[in-house]
C-alpha positions in Angstrom: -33.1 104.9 174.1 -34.5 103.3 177.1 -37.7 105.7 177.1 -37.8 104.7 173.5 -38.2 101.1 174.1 -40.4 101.6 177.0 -43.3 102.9 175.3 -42.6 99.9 172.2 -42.7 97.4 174.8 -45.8 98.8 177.0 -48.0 99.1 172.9 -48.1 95.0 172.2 -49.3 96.0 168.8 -46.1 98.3 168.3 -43.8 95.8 170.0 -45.1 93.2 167.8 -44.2 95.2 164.5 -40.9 95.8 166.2 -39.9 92.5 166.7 -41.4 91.6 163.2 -39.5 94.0 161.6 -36.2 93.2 163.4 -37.0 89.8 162.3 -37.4 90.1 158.6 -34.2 92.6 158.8 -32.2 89.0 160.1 -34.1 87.2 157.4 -33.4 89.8 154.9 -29.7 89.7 155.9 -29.0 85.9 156.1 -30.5 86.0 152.4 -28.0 88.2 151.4 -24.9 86.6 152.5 -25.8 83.1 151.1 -26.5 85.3 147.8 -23.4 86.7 147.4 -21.0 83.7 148.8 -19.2 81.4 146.5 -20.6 78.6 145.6 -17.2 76.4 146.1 -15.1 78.3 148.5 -17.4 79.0 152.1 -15.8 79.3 154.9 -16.8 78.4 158.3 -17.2 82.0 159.6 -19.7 82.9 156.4 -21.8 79.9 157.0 -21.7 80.6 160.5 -22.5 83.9 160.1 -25.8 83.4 157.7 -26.9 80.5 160.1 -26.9 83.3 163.1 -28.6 85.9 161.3 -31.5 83.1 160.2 -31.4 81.9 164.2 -32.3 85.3 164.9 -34.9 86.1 162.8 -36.9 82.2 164.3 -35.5 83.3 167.9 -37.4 87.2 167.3 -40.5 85.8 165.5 -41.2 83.1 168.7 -41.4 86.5 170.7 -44.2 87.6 169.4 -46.4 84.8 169.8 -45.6 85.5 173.4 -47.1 88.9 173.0 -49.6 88.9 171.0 -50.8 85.0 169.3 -51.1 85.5 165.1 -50.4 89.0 165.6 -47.4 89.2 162.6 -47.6 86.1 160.6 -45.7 87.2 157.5 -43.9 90.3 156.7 -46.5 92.1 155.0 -46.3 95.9 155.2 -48.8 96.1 157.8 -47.0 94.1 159.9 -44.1 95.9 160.2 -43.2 99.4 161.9 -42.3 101.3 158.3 -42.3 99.0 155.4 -39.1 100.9 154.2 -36.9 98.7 156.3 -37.8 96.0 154.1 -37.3 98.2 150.4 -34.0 99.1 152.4 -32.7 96.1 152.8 -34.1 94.0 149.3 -32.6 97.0 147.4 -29.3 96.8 148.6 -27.4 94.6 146.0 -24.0 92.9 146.4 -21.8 91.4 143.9 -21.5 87.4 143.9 -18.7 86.0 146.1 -18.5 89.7 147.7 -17.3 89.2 151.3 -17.3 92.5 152.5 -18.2 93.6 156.2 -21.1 95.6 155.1 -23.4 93.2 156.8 -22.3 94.4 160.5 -23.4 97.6 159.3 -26.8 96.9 157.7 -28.3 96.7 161.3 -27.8 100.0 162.4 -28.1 101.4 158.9 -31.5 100.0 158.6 -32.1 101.6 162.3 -31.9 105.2 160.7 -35.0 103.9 158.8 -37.0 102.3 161.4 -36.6 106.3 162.9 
């Protein structure tokens, strides 16, 4: 894994798409849990929980201004490492008010994709 991330980080096209694509994954994922909460009874841990995952995604996409300036403004399929992260995650559809913990796993779901 280490080699792995080595040769990312020393391409700062490739790291950029990285860190895009990890961001819109975060995006992706905050959009789903405020789609499928209930739109009376939220607790604090969803809310929290959909704030985080949002956090992320600004935290990631500041990174790559650091690498490379306008180098992923959106996330467009050429800015990303395979747009099939993104069809991944917009596919996946829950039920409304579903609270399940499927969202801890989307992120290493979506790794076997990114692969």
């Amino acid at each position: 894994m280490e080699t792995l991330i080595d040769k990312i980080v020393a391409n700062p096209k490739l790291h950029s798409k990285w860190l895009n694509s990890l961001s819109m994954m975060e995006n992706v994922g905050a959009k789903k849990i405020k789609n499928c909460e209930d739109p009376v009874f939220v607790s604090e841990m969803i809310l929290k929980h959909a704030s985080e995952e949002a956090r992320h995604a600004y935290f990631l996409k500041k990174q790559i201004v650091k690498i490379e300036e306008n180098a992923c403004p959106t996330y467009e399929k050429q800015y990303l490492i395979r747009h099939r992260s993104f069809y991944f995650y917009s596919e996946i559809q829950f039920p409304p008010n579903w609270n399940g913990c499927i969202f801890f796993l989307l992120p290493f779901l979506s790794i076997l994709w990114l692969n």
